[in-house]
N, C-alpha and C positions, 0 to 999 in steps of 0.2 A: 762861345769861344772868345778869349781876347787875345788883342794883336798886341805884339813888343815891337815897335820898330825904330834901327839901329842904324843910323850913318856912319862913314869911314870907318875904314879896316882897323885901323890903331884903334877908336876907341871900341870897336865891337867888341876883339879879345878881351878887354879891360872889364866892358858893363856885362858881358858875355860869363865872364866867368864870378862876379856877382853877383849877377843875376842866379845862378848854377845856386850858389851859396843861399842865396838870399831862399829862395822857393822850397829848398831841401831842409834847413832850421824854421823855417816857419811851419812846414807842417812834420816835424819831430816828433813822432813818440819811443818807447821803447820797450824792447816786449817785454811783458808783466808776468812777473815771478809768479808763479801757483803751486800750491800742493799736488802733487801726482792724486791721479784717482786713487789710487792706491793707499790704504788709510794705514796708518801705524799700526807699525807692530811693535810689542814688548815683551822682555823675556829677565825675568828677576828669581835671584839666588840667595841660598841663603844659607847654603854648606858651608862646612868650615873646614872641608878642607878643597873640593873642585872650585878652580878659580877660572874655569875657562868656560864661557857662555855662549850659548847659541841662538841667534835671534831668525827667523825665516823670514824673508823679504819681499814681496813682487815688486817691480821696477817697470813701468809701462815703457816698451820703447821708446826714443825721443836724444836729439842732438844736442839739445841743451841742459841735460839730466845735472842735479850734484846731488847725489844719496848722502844726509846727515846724518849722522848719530849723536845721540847724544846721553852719558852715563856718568852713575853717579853711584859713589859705594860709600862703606862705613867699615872698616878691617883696625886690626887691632896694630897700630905702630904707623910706618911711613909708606906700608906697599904704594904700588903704582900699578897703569895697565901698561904692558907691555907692547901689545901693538893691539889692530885691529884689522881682520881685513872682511871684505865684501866679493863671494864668488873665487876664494881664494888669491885678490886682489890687492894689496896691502892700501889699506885707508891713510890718509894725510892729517896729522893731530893739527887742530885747528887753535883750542887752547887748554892746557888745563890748570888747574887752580891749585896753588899751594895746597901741600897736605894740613887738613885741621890738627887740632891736639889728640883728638878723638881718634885719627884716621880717615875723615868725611873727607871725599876727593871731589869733582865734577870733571870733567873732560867733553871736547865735542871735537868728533871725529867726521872727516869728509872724503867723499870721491866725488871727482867731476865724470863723465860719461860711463855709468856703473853698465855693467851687462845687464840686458834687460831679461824678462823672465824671474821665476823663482830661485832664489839662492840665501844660502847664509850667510849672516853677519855672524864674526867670530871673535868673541872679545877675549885675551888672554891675558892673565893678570900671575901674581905673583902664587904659586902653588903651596900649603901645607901649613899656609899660615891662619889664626883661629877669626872670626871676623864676628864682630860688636853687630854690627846690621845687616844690611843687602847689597849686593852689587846687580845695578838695574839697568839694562840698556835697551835705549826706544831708539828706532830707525825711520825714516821718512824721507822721499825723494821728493826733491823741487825742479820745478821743468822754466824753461826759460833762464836759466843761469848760465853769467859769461862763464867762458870754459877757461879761467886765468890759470886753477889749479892754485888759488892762495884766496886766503880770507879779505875781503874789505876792513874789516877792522874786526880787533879782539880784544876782552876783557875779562877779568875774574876777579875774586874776593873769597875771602872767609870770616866768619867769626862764632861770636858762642852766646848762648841763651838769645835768642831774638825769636818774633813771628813773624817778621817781614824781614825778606829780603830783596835787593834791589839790584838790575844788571843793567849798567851802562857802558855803551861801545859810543865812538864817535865816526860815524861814519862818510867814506870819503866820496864812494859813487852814489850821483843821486836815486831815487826810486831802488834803494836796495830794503833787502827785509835782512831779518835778523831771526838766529835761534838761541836759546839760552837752557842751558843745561842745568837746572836747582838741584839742591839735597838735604833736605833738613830731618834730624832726628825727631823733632817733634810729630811727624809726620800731619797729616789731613791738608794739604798742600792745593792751593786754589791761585789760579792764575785769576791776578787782576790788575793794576793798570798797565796799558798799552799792551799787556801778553795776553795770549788766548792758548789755553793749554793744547798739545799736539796730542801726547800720551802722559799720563800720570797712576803711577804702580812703587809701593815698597818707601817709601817717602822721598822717592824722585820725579821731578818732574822735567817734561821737555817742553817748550814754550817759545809761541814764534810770534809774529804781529799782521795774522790773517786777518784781524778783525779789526785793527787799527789801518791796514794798509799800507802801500808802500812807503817808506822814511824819504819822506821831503819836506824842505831840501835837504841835502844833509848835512851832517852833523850829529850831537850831542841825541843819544836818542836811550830810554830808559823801560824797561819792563818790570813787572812787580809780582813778585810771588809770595802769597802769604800761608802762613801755618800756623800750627800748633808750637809753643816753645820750645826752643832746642838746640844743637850748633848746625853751621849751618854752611852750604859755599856754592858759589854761583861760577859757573863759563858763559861766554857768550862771544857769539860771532857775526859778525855778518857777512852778505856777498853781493856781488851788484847784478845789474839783470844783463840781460843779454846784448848784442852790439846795437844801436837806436836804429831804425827804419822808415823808410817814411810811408806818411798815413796818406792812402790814398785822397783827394778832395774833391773829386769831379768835376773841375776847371779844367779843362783844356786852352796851351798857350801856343802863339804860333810867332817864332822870331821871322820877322824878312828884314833882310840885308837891304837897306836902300844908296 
């Protein structure tokens, strides 16, 4: 056990309440972003004319839940997704990426406290129109995430004949992770630096930084997705973790007033 001890009242409050400060930041952590047990799902299309997709989801209970999505199509002109919802829920567009010349989109879509249990992700897109590729959507819930209801930072890109493409976000809370939504015509699509692929189907891919870890400190932070050649467009988001807590240390401290 150690003793603090403290003379007159005026400076107690003072050293009192920096003390308070000082013991609470020194043993800061904050709680660590994880994949839900719950492994990905994915559900890829490839009618030309049903534009509305059904993905099934588990959501392990939990107070710090944001269910991501993340998709990626290839349709003939400028379509877009119209909305998305989870559990008949309407999802929050996180970012998406200029339409290509092609049609290739990305998009990544979020909810903060999803209902837990099994339920549909419902992606709705533009109907009757003829489509060049796929329209792919993978789902995956992250536990430990603050409940802000807005992205830490977002980014996207497009362009055409490449095998690598590259998603950079700059992010503002520290120990946050990041997901990034790829799409490349070339398809055979391989997460590699700083991405670890989440799901990968129809030449989209979803990609987060499980295997890199949390982004610290933050800032400028980059994932890499490579393929086959092709056109190509990336989203990417990030989100911060949950409110800091402090870590137990087994010190026991005892103030007396002298």
């Amino acid at each position: 056990m150690k003793k603090i001890i403290i003379g007159n009242y005026f400076k107690m409050k003072k050293l009192l309440s920096i003390l308070i400060i000082f013991l609470a930041s020194a043993n800061l952590t904050y709680g660590a972003i994880a994949r839900d047990a719950s492994s990905a799902t994915t559900a890829t299309s490839s009618s030309t004319v049903n534009k509305t997709l059904y993905v099934s989801y588990t959501v392990t209970a939990g107070s710090t839940n944001r269910l991501l999505v993340a998709i990626g199509f290839e349709w003939n002109g400028t379509q877009s997704i119209t909305s998305v919802t989870y559990a008949s829920t309407t999802m929050t567009l996180g970012q998406a990426t200029p339409t290509n010349a092609d049609g290739e989109t990305s998009y990544v879509y979020f909810l903060d406290n999803p209902a837990s249990g099994t339920n549909n992700v419902v992606v709705n897109g533009v109907t009757n129109e003829l489509m060049h590729g796929n329209l792919v959507a993978h789902a995956q819930n992250y536990t430990g995430v603050k409940q802000t209801g807005t992205a830490d930072a977002i980014g996207g890109n497009k362009g055409a004949t490449a095998s690598t493409m590259t998603g950079t976000v700059i992010t503002v809370a520290n120990n946050s992770w990041a997901v990034m939504s790829g799409y490349n015509t070339g398809g055979s699509l391989v997460a590699s630096t700083n991405a670890t692929s989440v799901s990968n189907s129809g030449g989209s891919m979803m990609a987060d930084n499980q295997t890199y870890g949390p982004i610290t400190p933050a800032g400028s932070f980059s994932e890499t997705i490579t393929s086959a050649s092709g056109n190509w467009t990336w989203a990417m988001m990030s989100f911060e973790p949950d409110i800091p807590v402090a870590a137990a240390t087994g010190e026991e401290y005892t103030i007396i007033f002298d």
